[in-house]
One Martini backbone bead per residue (centre of mass of N, CA, C, O) as a GRO file, in nm:
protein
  270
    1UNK     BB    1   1.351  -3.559  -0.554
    2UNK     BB    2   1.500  -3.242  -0.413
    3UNK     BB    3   1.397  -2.949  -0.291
    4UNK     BB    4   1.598  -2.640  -0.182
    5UNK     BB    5   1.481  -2.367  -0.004
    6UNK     BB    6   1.656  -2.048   0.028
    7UNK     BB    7   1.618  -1.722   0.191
    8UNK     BB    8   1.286  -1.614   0.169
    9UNK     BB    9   1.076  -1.610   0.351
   10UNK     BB   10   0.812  -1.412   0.262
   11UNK     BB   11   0.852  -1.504  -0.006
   12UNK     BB   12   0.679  -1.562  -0.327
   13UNK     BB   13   0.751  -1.613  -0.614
   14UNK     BB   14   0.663  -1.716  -0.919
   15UNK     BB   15   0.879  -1.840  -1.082
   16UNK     BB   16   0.953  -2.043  -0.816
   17UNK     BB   17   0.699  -2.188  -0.823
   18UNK     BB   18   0.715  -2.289  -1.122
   19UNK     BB   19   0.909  -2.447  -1.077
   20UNK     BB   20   0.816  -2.664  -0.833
   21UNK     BB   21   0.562  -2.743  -0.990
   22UNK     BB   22   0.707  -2.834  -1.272
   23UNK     BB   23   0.856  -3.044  -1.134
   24UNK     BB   24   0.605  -3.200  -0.997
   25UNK     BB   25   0.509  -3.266  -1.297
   26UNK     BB   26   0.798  -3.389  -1.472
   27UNK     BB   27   0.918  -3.525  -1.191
   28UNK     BB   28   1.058  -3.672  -0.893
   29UNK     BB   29   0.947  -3.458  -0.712
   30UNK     BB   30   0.871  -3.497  -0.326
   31UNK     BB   31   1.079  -3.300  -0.184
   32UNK     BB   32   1.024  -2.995  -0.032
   33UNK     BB   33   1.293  -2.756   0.166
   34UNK     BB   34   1.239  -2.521   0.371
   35UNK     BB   35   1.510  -2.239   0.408
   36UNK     BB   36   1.366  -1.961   0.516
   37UNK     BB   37   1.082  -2.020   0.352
   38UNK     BB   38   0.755  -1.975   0.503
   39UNK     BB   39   0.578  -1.929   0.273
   40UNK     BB   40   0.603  -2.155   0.004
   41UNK     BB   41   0.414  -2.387   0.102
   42UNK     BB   42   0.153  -2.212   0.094
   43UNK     BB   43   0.172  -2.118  -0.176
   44UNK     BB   44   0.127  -2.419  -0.313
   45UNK     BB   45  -0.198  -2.437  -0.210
   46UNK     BB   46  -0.238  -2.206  -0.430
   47UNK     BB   47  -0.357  -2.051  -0.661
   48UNK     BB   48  -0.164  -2.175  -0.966
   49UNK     BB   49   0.040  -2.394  -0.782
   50UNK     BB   50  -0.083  -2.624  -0.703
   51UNK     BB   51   0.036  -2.880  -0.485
   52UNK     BB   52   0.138  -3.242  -0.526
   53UNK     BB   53   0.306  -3.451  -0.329
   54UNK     BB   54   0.483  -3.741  -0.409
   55UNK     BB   55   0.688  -4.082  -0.405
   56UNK     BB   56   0.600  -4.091  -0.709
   57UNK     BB   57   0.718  -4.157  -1.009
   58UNK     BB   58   0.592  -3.946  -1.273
   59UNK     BB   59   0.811  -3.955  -1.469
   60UNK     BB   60   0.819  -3.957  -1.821
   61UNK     BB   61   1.157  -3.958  -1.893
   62UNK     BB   62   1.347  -4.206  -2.087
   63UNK     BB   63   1.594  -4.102  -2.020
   64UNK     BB   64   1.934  -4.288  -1.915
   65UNK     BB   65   2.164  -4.125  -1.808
   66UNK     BB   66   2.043  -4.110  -1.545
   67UNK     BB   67   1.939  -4.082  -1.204
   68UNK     BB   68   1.665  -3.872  -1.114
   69UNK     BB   69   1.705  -3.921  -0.817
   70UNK     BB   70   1.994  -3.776  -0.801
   71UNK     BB   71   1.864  -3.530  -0.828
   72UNK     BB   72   1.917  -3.174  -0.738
   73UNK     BB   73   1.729  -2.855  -0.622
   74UNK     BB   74   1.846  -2.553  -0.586
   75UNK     BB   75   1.738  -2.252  -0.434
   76UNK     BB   76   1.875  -1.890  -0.382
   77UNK     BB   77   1.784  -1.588  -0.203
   78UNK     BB   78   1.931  -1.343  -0.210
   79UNK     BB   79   2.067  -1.075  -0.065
   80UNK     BB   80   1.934  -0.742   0.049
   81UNK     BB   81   2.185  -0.723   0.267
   82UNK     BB   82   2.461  -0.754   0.435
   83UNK     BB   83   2.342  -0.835   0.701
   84UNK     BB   84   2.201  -1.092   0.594
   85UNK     BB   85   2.453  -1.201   0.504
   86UNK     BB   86   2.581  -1.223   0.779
   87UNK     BB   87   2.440  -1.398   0.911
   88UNK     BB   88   2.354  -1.578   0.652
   89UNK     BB   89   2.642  -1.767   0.569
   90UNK     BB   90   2.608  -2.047   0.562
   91UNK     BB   91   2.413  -2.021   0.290
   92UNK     BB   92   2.623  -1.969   0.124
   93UNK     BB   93   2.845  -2.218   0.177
   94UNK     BB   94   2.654  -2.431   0.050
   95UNK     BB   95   2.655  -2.314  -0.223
   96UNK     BB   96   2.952  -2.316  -0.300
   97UNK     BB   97   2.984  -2.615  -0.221
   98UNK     BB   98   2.763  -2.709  -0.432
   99UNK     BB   99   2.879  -2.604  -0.679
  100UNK     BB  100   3.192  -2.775  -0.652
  101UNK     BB  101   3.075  -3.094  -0.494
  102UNK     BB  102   2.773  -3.110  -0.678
  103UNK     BB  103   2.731  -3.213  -0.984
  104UNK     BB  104   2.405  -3.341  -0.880
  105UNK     BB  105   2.303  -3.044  -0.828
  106UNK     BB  106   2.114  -2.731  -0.888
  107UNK     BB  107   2.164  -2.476  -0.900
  108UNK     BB  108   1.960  -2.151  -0.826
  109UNK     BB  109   1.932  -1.805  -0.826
  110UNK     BB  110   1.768  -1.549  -0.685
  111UNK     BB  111   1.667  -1.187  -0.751
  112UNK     BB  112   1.481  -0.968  -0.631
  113UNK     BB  113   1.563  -0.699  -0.762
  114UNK     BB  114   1.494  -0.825  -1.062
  115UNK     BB  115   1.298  -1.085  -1.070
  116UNK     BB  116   1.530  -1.328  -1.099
  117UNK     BB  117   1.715  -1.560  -1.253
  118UNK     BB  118   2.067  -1.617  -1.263
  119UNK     BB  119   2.133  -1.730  -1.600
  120UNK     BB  120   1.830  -1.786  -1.612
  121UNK     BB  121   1.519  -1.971  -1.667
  122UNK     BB  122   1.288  -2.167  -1.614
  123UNK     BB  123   1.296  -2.343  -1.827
  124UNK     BB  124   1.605  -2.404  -1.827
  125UNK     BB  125   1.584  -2.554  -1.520
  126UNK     BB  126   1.386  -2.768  -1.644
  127UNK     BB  127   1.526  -2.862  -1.860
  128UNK     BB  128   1.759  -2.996  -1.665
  129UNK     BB  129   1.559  -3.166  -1.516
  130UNK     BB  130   1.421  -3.349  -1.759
  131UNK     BB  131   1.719  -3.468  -1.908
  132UNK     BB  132   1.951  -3.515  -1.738
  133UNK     BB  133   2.153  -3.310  -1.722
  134UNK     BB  134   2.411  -3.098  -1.649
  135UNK     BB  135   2.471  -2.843  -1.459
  136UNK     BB  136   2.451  -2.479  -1.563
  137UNK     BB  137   2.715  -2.324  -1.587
  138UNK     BB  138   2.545  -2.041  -1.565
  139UNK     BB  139   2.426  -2.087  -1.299
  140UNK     BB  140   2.722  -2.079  -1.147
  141UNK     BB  141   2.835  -1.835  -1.240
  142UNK     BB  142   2.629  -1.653  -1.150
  143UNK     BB  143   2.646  -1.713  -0.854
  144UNK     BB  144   2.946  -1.670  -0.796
  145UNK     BB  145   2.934  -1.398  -0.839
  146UNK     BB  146   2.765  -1.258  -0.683
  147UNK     BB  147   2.878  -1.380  -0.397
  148UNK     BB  148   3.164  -1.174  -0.467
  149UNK     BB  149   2.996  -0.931  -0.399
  150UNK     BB  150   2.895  -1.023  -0.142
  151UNK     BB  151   3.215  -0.993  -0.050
  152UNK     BB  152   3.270  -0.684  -0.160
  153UNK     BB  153   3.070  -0.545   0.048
  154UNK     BB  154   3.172  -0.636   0.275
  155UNK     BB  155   3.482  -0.534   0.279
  156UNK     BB  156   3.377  -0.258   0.300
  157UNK     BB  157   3.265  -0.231   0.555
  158UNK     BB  158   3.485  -0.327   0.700
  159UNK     BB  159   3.704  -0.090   0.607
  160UNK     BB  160   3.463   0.073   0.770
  161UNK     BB  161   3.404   0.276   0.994
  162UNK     BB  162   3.157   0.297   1.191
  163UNK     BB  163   2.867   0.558   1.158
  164UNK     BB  164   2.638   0.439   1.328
  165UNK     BB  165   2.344   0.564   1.519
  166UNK     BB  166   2.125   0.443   1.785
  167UNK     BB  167   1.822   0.472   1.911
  168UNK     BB  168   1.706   0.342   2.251
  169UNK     BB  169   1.393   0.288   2.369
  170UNK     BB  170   1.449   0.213   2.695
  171UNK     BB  171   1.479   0.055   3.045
  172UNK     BB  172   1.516  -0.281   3.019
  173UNK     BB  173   1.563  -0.567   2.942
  174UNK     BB  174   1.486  -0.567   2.619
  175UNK     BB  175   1.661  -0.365   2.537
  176UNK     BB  176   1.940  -0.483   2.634
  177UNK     BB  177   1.863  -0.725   2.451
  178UNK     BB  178   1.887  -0.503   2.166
  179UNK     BB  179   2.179  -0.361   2.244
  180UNK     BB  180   2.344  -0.652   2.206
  181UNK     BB  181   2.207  -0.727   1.902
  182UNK     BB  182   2.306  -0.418   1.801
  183UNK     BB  183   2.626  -0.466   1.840
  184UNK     BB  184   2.698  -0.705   1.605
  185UNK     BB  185   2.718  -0.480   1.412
  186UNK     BB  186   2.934  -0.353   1.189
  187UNK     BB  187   2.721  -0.074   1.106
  188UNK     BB  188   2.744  -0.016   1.422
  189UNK     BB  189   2.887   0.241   1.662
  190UNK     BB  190   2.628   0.329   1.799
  191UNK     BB  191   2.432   0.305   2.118
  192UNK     BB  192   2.117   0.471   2.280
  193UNK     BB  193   1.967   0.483   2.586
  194UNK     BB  194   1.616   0.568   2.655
  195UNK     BB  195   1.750   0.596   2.888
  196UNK     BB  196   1.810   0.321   3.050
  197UNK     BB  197   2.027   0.141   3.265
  198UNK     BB  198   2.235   0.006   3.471
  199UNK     BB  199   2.315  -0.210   3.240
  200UNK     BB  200   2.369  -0.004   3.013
  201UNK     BB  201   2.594   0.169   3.154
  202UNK     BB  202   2.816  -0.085   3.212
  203UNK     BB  203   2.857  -0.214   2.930
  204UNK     BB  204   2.943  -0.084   2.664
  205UNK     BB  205   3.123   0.004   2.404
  206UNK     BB  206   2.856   0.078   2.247
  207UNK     BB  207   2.717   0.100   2.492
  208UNK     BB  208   2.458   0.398   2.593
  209UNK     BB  209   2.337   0.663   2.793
  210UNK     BB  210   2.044   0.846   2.695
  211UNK     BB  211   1.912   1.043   2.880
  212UNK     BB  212   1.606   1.101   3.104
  213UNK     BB  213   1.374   1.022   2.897
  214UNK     BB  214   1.080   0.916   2.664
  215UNK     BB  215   0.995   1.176   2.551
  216UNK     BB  216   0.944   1.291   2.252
  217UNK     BB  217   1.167   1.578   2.272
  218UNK     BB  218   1.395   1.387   2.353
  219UNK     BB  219   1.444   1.205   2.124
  220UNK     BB  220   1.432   1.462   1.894
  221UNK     BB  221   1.693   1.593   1.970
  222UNK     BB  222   1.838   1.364   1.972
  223UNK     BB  223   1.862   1.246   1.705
  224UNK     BB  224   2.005   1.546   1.612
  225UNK     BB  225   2.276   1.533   1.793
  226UNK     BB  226   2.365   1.202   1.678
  227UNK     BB  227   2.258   1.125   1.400
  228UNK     BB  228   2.078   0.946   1.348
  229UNK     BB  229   1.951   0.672   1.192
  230UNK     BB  230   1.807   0.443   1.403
  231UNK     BB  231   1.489   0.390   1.601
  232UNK     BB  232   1.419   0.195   1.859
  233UNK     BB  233   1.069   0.092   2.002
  234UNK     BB  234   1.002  -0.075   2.308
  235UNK     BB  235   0.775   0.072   2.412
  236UNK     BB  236   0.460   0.110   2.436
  237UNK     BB  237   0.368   0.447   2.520
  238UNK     BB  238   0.527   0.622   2.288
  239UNK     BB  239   0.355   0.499   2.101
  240UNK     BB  240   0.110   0.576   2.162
  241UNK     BB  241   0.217   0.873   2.142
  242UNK     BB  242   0.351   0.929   1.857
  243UNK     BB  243   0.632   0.887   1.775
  244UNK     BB  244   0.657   0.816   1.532
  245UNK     BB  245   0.467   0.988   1.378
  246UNK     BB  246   0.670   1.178   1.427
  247UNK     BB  247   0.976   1.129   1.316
  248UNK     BB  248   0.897   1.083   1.023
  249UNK     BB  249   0.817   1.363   0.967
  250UNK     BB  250   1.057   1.517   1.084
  251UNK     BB  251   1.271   1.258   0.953
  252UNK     BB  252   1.209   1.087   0.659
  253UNK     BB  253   1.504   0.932   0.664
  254UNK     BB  254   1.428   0.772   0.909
  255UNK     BB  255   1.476   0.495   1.083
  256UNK     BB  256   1.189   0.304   1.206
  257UNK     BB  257   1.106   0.104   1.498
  258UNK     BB  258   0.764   0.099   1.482
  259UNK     BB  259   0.473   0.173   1.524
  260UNK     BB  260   0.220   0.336   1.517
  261UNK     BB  261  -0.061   0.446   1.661
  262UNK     BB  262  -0.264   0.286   1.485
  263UNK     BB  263  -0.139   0.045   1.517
  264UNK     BB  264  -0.128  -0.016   1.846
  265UNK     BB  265  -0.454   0.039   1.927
  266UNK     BB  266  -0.477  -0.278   2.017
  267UNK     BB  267  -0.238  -0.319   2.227
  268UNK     BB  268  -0.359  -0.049   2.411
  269UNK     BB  269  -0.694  -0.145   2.472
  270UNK     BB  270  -0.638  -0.405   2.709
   0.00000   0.00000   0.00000
């Protein structure tokens, strides 16, 4: 048996570790397959989920209905922001299609927000995985209702024309590529570069210059001026000038994007 853990980035909750330890110790699961959940392998080598996986079937379970082996678990954790859905949609869809035209497979969704598991529990989980049993329609009903709100969130998203303004302090080529890749986003409006230099001032669309140097009131200014929603800062400089620690104080409801001056004060004193 296979199982395929996606989506889940730093996280490793415990329902989900329960489940991959108890199947690896209840089913013939050998091969734990980790995209985008970078944390599980690690987590699972952790008391007290401590896991050791092995090629030899030691499922005790003399049900004949099926061949365990061909039995597979996708385990798949919700996106908790439309970007996240926007970018890495082909999980989505694969998802989609797994519970669709994969009849021995057992999708379940998990839910950070909830930190539940949708339609089950890890109990029923394992339960249809240890008697060969097929996959538990409430599980799939509750993923595809899930992912039909995340495709209703994004409709609006979509409908609704952007009104985020991000303020991107530096004036480098990797600003110009970070003003590029906050471009794709579908819901900001405007990015201005503080300074910016020549190419993103030739950019267009959504980017342009603005400010003519990245010094803390030029910034504090900026943001109250253009309604930012979120900046993003670039170079070491102003981070250890203490521009986060201003803006926060400031601006408290703003997002900002980049270490306080404590956080930075070992990548500065190099």
């Amino acid at each position: 048996m296979v199982a395929t853990v996606i989506g889940f980035g730093g996280r490793a909750p415990s329902q989900v570790l329960e489940v991959l330890h108890q199947a690896v110790s209840k089913t013939s699961l050998s091969t734990i397959n980790p995209i985008r959940s970078q944390t599980i392998g690690s987590a699972l080598t952790q008391p007290p989920y401590r896991t050791f996986l092995s090629s030899t079937n030691t499922n005790t379970n003399t049900n004949n209905n099926d061949d365990d082996e061909s039995m597979e678990l996708m385990i798949y954790c919700l996106p908790t922001s439309t970007t996240e859905y926007i970018q890495f949609g082909s999980e989505s869809n694969t998802i989609r299609t797994t519970i669709l035209t994969s009849p021995t497979t057992l999708v379940a969704i998990y839910d950070p927000t909830k930190d539940a598991f949708l339609g089950g529990t890890p109990a029923s989980i394992l339960t249809t995985l240890t008697t060969n049993t097929p996959p538990n329609n409430l599980l799939a009903s509750a993923a595809l209702t899930a992912l039909s709100q995340l495709d209703t969130n994004l409709s609006t998203h979509l409908s609704t024309p952007p009104n985020h303004t991000v303020l991107l302090i530096g004036s480098g080529g990797r600003e110009h590529a970070l003003a590029l890749a906050l471009a794709k986003s579908p819901l900001i409006s405007t990015i201005l570069c503080c300074p910016g230099n020549g190419g993103t001032a030739l950019q267009g669309g959504k980017i342009r210059n603005a400010g003519t140097d990245q010094t803390i009131p030029t910034v504090v200014a900026l943001v109250q001026q253009y309604n930012a929603a979120m900046v993003v800062v670039g170079p070491e400089q102003p981070l250890v000038e203490g521009l986060v620690d201003v803006l926060h104080n400031t601006y408290p409801t703003l997002h900002v994007f980049g270490p306080t001056a404590a956080g930075v004060e070992l990548e500065a004193s190099k």
